[in-house]
N, C-alpha and C positions, 0 to 999 in steps of 0.2 A: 398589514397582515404579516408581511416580512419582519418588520419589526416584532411581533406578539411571538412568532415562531422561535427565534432566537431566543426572546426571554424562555419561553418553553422547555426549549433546548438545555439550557444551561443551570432551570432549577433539574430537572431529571438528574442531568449528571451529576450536580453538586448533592442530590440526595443516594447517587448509588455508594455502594461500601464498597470501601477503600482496602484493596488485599495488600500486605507488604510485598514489597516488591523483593525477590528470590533475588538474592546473593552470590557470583562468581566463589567457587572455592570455599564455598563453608563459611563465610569471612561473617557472617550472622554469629557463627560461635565467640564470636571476640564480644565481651563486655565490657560498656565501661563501668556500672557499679563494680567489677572484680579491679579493674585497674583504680580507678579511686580508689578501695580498700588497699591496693598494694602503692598508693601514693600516701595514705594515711601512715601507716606503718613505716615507710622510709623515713617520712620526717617527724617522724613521733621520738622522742628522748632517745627511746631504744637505741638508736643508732646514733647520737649526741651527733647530729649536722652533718656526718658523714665527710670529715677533715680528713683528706688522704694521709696516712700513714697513723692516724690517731687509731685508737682502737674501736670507736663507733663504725667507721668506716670498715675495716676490718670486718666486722663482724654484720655488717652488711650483704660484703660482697660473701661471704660463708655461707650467709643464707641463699642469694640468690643459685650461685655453683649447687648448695644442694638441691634445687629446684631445677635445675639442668638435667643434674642426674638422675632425679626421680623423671621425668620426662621423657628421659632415654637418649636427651643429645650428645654427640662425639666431642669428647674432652680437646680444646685445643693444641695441648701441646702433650705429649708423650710424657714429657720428663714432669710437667706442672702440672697437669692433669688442667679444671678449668679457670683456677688463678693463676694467671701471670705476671710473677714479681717485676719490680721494677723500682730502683734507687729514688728516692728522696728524701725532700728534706722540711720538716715544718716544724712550727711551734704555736703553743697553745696559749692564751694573753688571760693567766689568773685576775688580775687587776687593773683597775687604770684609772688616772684623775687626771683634770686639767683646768687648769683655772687662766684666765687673760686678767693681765697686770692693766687696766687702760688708764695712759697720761693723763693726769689730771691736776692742774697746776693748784687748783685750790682747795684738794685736798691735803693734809696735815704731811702725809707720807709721800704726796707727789702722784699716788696710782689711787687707782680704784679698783675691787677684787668683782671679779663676775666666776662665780664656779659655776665651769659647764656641765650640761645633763650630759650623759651617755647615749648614744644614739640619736637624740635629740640636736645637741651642740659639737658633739664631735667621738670620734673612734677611731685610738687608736688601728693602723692596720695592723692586719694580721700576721706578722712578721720583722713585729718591732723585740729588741732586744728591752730588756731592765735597764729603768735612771730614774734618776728623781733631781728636773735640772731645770733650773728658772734663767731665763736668758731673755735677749732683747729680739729683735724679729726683723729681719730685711727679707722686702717685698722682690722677689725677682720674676716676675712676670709669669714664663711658661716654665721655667726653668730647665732653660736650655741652653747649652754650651755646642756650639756648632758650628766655627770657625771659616770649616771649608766651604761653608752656605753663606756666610758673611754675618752669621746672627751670633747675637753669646749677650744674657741675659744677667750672664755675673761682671759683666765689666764694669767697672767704676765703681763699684760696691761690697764692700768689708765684710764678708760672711763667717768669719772665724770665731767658734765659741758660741754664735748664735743661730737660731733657727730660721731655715731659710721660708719664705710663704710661698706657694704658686698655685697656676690653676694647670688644669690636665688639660693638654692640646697641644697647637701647635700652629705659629703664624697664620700659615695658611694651609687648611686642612686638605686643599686639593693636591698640594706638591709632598707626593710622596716621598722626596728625598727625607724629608723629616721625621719617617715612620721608626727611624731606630730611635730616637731622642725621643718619642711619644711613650714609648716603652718603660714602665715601671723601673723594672732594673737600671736601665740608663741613667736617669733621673735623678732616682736615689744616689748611686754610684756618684754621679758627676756632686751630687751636694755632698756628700761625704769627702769627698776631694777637694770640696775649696773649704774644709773644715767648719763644718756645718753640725749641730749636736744632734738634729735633725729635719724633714722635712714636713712642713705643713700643707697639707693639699686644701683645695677650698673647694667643695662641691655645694650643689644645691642643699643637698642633707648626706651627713656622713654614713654613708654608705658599709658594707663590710667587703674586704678585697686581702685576699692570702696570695694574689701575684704579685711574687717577687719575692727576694732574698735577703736571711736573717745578714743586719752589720752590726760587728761589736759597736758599741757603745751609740749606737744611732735608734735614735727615737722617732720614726714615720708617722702622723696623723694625720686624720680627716677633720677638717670641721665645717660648720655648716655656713651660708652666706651670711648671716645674722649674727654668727661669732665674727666671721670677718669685717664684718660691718663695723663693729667693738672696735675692734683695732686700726683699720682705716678711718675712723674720723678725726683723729687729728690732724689728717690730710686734707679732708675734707671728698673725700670719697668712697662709692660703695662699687663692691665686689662686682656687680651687675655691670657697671660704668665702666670700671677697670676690664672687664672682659670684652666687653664692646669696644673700648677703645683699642686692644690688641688687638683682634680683629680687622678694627677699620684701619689704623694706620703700621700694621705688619713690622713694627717696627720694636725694641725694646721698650719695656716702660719697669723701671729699677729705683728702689729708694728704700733707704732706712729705714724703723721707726722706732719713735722713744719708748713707745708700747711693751711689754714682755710679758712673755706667757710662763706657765710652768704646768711642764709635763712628766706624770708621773706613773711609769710601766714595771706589773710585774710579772715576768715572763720564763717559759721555758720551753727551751730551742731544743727540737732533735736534730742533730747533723746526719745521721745515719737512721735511717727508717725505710720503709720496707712498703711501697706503692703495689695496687692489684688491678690490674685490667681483668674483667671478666669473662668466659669467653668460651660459648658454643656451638656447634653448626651439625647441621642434618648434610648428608653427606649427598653429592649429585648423582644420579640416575644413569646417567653416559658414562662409562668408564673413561672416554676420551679428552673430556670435558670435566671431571669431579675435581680433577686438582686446580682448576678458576675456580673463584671463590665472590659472589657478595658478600658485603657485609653490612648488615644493621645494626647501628649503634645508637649509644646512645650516651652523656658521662654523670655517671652513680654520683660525684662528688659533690660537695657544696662546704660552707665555711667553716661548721665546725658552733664548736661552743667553748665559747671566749667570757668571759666577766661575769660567770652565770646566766648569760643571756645566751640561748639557745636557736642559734638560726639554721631554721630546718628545712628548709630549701626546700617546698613542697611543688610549686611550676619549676622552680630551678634547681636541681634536675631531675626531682622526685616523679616527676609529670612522663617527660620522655624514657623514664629509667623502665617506669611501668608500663609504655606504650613498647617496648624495647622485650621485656619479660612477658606480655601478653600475645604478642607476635610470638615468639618463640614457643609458646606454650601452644595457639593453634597450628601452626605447623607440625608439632610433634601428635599431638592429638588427632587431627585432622588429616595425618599421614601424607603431607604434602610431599608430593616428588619435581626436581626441579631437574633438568640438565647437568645445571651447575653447581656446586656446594653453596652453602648460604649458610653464616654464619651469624651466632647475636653476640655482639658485644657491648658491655658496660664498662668504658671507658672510667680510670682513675686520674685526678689532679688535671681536669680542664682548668678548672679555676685558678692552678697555680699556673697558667700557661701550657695548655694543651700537650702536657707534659705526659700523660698516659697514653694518648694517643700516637705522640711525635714516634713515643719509643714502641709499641706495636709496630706503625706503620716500619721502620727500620729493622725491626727484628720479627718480622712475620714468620708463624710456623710453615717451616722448610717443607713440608709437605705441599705448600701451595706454590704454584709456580707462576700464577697469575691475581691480581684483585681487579676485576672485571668493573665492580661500581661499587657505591657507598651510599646507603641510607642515613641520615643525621634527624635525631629528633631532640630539639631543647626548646623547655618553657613552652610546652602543648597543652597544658592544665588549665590557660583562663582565655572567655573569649567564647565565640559561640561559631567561629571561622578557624582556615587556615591560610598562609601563605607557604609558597612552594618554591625556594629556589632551586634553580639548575645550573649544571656546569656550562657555563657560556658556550656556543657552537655546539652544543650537543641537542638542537632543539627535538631530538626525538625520545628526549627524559621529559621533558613538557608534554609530547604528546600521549607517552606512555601514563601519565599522572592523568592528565586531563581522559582518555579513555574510561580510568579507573572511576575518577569524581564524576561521571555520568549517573554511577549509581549509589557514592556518598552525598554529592554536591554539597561537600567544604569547601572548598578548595575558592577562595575570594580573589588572590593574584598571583599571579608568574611572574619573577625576575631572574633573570641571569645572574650567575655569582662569576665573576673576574678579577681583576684582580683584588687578593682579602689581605689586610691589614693589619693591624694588632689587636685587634675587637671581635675576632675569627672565634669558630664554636669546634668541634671536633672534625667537623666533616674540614675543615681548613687543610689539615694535616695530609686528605688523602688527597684533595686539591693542586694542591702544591707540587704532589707526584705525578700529576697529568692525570689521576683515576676519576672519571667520572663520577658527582654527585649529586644528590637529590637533596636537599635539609627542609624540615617543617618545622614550623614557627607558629603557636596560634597567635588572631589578631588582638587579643588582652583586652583591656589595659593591663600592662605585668606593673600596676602600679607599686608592690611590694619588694622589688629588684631588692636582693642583699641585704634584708631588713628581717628583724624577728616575726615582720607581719605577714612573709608570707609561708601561710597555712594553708592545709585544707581547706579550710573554708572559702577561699578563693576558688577552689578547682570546680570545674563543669565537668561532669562524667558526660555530658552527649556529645563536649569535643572530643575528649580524651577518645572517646567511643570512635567518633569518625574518622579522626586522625591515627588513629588504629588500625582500623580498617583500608585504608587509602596507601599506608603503608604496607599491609600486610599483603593486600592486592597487587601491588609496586614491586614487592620483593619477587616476589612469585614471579611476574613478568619478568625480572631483570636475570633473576635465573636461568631462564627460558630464552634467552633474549641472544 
């Protein structure tokens, strides 16, 4: 009888109607068809990839600033009103070919030609100078020069003239002493110093990456395990092996090869170009209190459009840009009042090294005399979850979020953010100044990372939607807070 009553029980309820559950602060108003529409548009041509200092990107942030204004938000800076410049430097890659020379003794001429595909076999980065230069290839491991660590990947090995190979990492991933040498710029720099024409990265598939710095006459590429493969076998090893055995035995692994490639860029470099952080904030309610300031960001930028191929960054960072403009927009509509000022920014040139951010966080508008916390949202577009880090010891940003996701329930795990490395996202920046922060992340797969492939067509509007919302709830509290 107990038993029949319980079934009883549980068809009733499962037939009564389901009311939506009433939303803290309006946060219903937040959609995400409107945000998918404004992830469509960011990475649609209009805005060619959005390459900081290119003029897609430009004309990006113009729109969003006017969308501030129609809003009614307070312009960051007096003098900028809600773009705020900021010095860089980039270049746009017209052209590019690459072909591997592979030794071959019983061919006629000694090699064998393999022309690679584009994006497929390799890509040039984003910040290679023009050559057109066929050369031979020495394997240097991680490519790293690190003396005072006792490691240096270029000893015993003639890199002059020719292109040096490596993979991106670093002996041992735990010993942070190595995080400067992990560092694009480093990298390069040190191969252009043992006379190098330039360097080859080997990744799983060549990816697109604009961190790091135009060198005369140095030619940077990606190519994929499969090009590597080409040229390691008359070693008699592949890429996969060679990286495991760095790993396992932490030690150099360095050698020539008869092999040669030819790489071929055509490029142009701006030295002097003109970066835009985005940036508006509804003003705090407390006189006592309105000059602390949250901030919600998020960074506008992504690769840009190189070789005709157009990567328009729709989870990276089209996803967060719009979860960043649709916040801001119910705030202003919704006429939220906070204690404390709360500001939205869309950060310029993450990509090139959190280079938009770094220079905000150093030159914050003088009117604020505090930055209380930091919202970060990157690559929130795929995925049907979130993840939530926090500023380590601050476990009552966890709490604060976890309150919120009572009435999202996104929110799938919590990790503490301590100390961040070279692989950091904007919220890095405020981190580093001891400012407590919040960053979302949806759980993907971001199988598209840095590829022409990632589009719209990847994005979920019911996370963009949560992850919106969850935010938007977060801000308000941290205001308040």
């Amino acid at each position: 009888m107990y038993r029949l009553s319980i079934i009883i029980f549980v068809i009733i309820y499962l037939s009564l109607p389901v009311f939506p559950q009433v939303l803290p602060e309006n946060a219903e108003s937040i959609s995400g068809f409107s945000i998918y529409e404004t992830v469509d548009r960011l990475a649609s041509e209009e805005f060619r990839g959005r390459h900081t200092g290119d003029r897609g990107y430009t004309d990006a942030a113009v729109w969003i600033a006017g969308m501030f204004e129609e809003w009614g938000l307070v312009p960051a800076s007096e003098e900028h009103g809600y773009m705020l410049p900021f010095p860089i430097q980039y270049t746009i890659i017209n052209d590019a070919s690459m072909s591997v020379y592979i030794f071959d003794e019983g061919d006629e001429s000694g090699y064998r030609e393999v022309v690679l595909e584009p994006e497929k076999g390799f890509l040039p980065l984003l910040y290679s100078d023009s050559a057109d230069r066929t050369a031979e290839v020495v394997f240097v491991g991680w490519g790293i020069h690190a003396p005072e660590l006792g490691y240096d990947d270029y000893f015993g090995v003639e890199t002059e003239g020719k292109f040096v190979m490596c993979f991106r990492g670093t002996p041992d991933p735990r010993d942070r002493r190595y995080q400067v040498h992990d560092e694009h710029r480093t990298r390069m720099q040190r191969a252009k110093e043992n006379g190098a024409l330039g360097l080859i990265y080997i990744y799983e598939e060549p990816i697109a990456n604009p961190n790091g710095d135009w060198i005369e006459n140095f030619t940077p590429v990606k190519i994929s395990y499969a090009a590597a493969n080409m040229l390691l076998e008359e070693k008699g090893f592949t890429a996969s092996g060679l990286r495991s055995d760095l790993l396992k035995y932490k030690r150099p692994i360095s050698f020539p090869l008869k092999s040669k490639v030819r790489i071929h860029v055509e490029s142009d470099h701006y030295p002097e170009a003109t970066g835009y952080n985005v940036a508006g904030f509804v003003e705090g309610s407390v006189p006592s209190l309105r000059n602390e300031v949250v901030v919600v960001g998020a960074h506008l930028d992504h690769c840009g459009t190189h070789m005709g191929l157009l990567f328009g960054g729709a989870d990276d960072n089209a996803s967060g840009s719009a979860v960043v403009i649709e916040v801001a927009k119910a705030f202003a509509e919704n006429r939220i009042e906070t204690e404390r000022s709360v500001m939205f920014v869309l950060f310029g040139a993450e990509e090139m090294g959190l280079i938009g951010a770094r220079y905000i966080v150093d030159n914050f508008p003088e009117r604020f005399t505090d930055i209380t916390g930091m919202i970060n949202f990157d690559m929130v577009g795929a995925g049907d979850g979130a993840f939530c880090g926090y500023s380590a010891g601050h476990n009552e940003l966890r709490e604060l979020v976890a309150r919120n996701d009572e009435y999202i329930e996104t929110v799938q795990s919590f990790y503490p953010i301590g100390d961040i490395g070279v692989r950091g996202s904007d919220h890095a920046a405020f981190h580093l100044k001891g400012i407590p922060v919040l960053y979302f992340v949806s759980n993907g797969p971001h199988i598209k990372y840095h590829t022409t492939g990632d589009t719209i067509y990847r994005m979920n509007p019911s996370v963009l939607e949560d992850i919106a919302r969850i935010g938007y709830l977060s801000a308000i509290d941290l205001g308040n807070k």
